[in-house]
C-alpha positions in Angstrom: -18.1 12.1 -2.0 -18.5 9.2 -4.2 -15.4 7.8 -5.9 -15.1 7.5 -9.8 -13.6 4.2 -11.4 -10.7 4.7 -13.6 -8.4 2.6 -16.0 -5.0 3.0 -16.1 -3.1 1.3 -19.3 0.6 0.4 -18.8 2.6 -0.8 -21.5 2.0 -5.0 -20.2 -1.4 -4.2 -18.0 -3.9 -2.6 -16.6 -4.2 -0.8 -13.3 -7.9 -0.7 -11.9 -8.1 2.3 -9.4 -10.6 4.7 -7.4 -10.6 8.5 -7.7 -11.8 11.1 -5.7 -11.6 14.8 -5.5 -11.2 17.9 -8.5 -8.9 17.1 -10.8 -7.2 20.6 -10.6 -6.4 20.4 -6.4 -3.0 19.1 -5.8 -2.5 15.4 -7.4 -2.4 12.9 -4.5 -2.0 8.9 -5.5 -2.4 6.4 -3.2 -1.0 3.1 -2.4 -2.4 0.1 -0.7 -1.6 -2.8 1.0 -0.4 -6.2 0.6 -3.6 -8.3 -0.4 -5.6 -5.0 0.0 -7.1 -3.2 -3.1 -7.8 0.6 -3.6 -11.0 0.6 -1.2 -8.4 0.4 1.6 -9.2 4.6 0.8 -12.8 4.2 0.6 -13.2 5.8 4.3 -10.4 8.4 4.3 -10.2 10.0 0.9 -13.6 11.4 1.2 -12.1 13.3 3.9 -9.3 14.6 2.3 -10.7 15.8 -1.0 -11.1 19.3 0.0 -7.0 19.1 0.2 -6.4 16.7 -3.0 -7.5 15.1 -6.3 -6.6 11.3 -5.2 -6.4 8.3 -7.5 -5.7 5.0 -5.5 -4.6 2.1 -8.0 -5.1 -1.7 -7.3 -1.2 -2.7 -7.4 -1.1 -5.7 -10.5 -2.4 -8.5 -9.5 -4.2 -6.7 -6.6 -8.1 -6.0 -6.7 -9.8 -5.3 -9.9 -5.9 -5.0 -11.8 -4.5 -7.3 -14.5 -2.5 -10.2 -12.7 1.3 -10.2 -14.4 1.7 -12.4 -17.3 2.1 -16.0 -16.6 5.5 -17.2 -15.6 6.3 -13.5 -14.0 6.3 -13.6 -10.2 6.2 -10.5 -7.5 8.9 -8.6 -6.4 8.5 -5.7 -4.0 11.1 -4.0 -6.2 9.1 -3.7 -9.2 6.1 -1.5 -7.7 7.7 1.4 -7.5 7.7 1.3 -11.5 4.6 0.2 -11.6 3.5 3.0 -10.1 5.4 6.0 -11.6 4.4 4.3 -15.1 1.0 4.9 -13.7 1.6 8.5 -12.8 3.0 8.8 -16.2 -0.2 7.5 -17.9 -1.9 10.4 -16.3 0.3 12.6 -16.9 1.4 13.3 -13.4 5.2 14.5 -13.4 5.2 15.9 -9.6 3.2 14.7 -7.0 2.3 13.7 -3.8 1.8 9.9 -2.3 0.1 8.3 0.6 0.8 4.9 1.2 -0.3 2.3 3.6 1.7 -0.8 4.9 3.0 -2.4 1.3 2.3 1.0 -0.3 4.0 2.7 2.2 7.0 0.5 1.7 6.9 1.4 -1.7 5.9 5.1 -1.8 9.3 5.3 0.8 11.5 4.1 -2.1 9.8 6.2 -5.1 10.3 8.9 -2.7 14.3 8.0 -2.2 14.6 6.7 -5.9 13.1 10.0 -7.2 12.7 12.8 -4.9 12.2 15.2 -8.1 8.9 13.5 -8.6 7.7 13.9 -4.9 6.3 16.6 -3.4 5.4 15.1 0.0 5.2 11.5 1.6 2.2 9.9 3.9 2.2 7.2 5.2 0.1 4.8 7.5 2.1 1.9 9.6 5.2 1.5 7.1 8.7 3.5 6.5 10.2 1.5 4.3 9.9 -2.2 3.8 10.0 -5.4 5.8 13.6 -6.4 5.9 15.6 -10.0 6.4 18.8 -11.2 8.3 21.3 -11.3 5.8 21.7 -15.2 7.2 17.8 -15.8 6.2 19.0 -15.0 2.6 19.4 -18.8 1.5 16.1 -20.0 3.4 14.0 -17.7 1.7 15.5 -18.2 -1.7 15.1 -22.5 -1.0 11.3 -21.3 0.2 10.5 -19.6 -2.8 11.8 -22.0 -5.4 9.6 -24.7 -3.6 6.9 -22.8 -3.7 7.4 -21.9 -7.6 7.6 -25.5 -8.0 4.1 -26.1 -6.3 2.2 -23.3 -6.9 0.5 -25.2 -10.2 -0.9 -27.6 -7.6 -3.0 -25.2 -5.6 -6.4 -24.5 -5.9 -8.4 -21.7 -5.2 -10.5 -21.4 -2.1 -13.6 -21.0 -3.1 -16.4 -19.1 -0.4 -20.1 -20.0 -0.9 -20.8 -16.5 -0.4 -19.4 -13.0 0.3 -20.6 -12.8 4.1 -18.0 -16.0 4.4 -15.0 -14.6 3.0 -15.8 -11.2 4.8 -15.6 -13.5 8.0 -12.6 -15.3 6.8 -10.8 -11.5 5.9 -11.9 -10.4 9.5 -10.3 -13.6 11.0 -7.0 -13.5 8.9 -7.1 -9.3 10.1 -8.5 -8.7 13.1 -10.9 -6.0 11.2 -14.3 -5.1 12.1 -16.9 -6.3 10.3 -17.6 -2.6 8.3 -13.9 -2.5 7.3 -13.5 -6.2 5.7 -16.5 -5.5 4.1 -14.9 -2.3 2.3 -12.2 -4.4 1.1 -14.1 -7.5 0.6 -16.3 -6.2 -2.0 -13.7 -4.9 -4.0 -11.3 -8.1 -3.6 -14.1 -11.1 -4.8 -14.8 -12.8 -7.6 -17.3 -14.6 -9.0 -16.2 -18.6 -9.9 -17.9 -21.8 -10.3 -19.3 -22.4 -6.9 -19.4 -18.7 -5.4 -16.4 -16.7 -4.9 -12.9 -16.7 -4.8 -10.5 -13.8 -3.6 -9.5 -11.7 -7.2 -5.6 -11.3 -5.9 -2.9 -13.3 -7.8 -2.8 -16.7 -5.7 1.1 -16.1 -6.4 1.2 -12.8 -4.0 1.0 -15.4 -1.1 4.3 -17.3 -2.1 7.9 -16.8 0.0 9.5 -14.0 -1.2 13.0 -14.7 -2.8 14.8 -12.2 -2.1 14.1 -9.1 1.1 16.8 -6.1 1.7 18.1 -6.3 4.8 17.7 -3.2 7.6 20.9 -1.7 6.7 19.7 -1.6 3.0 16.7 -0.1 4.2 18.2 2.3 5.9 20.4 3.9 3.5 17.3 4.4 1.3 15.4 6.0 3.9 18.6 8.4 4.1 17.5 9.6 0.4 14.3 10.8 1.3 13.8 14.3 0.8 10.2 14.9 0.6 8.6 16.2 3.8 7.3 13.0 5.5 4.2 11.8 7.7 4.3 9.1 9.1 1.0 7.8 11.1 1.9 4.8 13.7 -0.6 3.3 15.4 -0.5 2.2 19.1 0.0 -0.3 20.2 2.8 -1.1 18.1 2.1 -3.7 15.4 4.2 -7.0 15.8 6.0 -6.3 12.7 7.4 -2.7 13.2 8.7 -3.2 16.7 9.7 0.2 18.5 13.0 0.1 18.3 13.6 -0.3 14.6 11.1 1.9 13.7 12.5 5.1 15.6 16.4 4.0 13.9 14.5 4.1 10.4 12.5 7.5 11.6 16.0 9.0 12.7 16.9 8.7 8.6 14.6 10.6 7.2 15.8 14.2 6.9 12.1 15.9 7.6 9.3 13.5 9.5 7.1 14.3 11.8 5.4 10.7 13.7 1.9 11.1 14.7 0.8 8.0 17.0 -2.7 7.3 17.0 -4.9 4.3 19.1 -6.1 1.8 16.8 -5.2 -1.6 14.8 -3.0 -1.7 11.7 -5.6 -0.3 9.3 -6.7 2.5 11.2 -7.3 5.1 8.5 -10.1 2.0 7.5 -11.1 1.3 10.9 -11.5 5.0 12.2 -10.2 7.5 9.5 -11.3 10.6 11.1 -8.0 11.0 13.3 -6.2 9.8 10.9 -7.5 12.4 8.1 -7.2 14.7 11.3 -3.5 14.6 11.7 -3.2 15.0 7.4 -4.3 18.2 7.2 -2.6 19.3 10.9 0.5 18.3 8.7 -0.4 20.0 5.5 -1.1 22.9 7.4 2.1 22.6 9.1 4.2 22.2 5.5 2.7 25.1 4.3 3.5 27.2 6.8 6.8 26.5 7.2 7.1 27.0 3.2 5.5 30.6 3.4 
């Protein structure tokens, strides 16, 4: 099924996003990740429309959204109202979310922060964010005021064409050609030169401030809404084993489905992954009955 482009207007920007799906099936939205856009989907929702009416939004500064205003910076904190001013705009009050890496981090705390709102939680290689040593708390602030002081100095990279930058996405990602293309196409602009990546250049600056696990934790103990959670193996660097099955034990109603493939794997090969959705849905609404 092809997806439809839709406009979202928030009251200081606008959300660019990809639908899919009858607008009267159960209202799924649909979160990317960091650097990604909404064609992280492009593969998967097609197989899930029989199941939903999905809308996944390019995060601000992300893709073919508004970057914040000038002066603003990025702060994991703040999606999670970026997004249910979204749902809002369509006039969403309930409803489910699917969220990959960065989305899922922040689909895990709209989930927590609002469990009225959510009906049910997916997510691909996240549960919750990426936390800090409380003793890394002064480097990263003293990174991310040098970086604030510099970032006026940097310039864009600029790709002579769009078969560079897909190679340069597939080097920074370890994706397959046909998946860095997906994201690619969506995540370009045209400059002076050829193209430069459409993200806000100041997503890639040091974070000031990051919860640490025990903060994580306790909001993972507020989520309510029944939870998938899609790992794949082998384990990603960054969600070693270990923490991940201490943040799985917090959630009051998850079921883990492991899967072989790379971090984006609902990209990469989003059959299984679309596979072990609806075994879940099924699942939910059987218990329910």
């Amino acid at each position: 099924m092809l997806a439809r482009e839709v406009h979202i207007a928030l009251p200081n920007l606008r959300l660019a996003a990809r639908a899919w799906g009858d607008p009267s099936l159960p209202r799924l939205l649909a979160l990317h990740g960091w650097l990604d856009n909404a064609s992280s989907f492009e593969r998967l929702a097609p197989l899930l429309c029989k199941q939903f009416h999905i809308v996944a939004v390019d995060f601000p500064g992300h893709g073919r959204s508004d970057w914040r205003a000038s002066g603003a910076w990025y702060h994991h904190v703040d999606y999670p109202g970026d997004v249910f001013a979204a749902a809002d705009a369509l006039g969403w009050q309930r409803f489910d979310l699917l969220g990959h890496s960065l989305g899922g981090g922040v689909a895990t705390a709209m989930a927590a922060a609002c469990p009225q709102r959510i009906s049910r939680l997916l997510l691909i290689e996240a549960l919750g964010v990426i936390a800090s040593a409380p003793e890394k708390a002064l480097s990263h602030l003293q990174g991310a005021l040098a970086d604030r002081a510099s970032y006026g100095n940097k310039a864009l990279r600029v790709f002579a064409n769009e078969e560079v930058a897909v190679a340069a996405r597939m080097q920074a990602n370890g994706l397959s050609r046909e998946a860095a293309t997906v994201l690619v196409a969506r995540g370009l602009k045209a400059v002076p030169g050829g193209f430069s990546w459409s993200s806000d250049p100041r997503l890639t600056l040091n974070s000031a401030q990051r919860f640490t696990e025990d903060q994580v934790l306790a909001i993972l103990r507020g989520v309510r809404a029944p939870t998938l959670l899609v790992l794949a193996e082998p384990d990603a660097p960054f969600l070693p084993r270990e923490t991940m099955e201490r943040r799985i034990a917090q959630v009051a109603d998850i079921r883990v489905v492991r899967l072989p493939g790379s971090h984006h794997l609902h990209l990469e090969d989003p059959q299984p992954v679309a596979a072990a959705i609806r075994d879940f849905l099924a699942n939910a609404s059987e218990a329910q009955a």
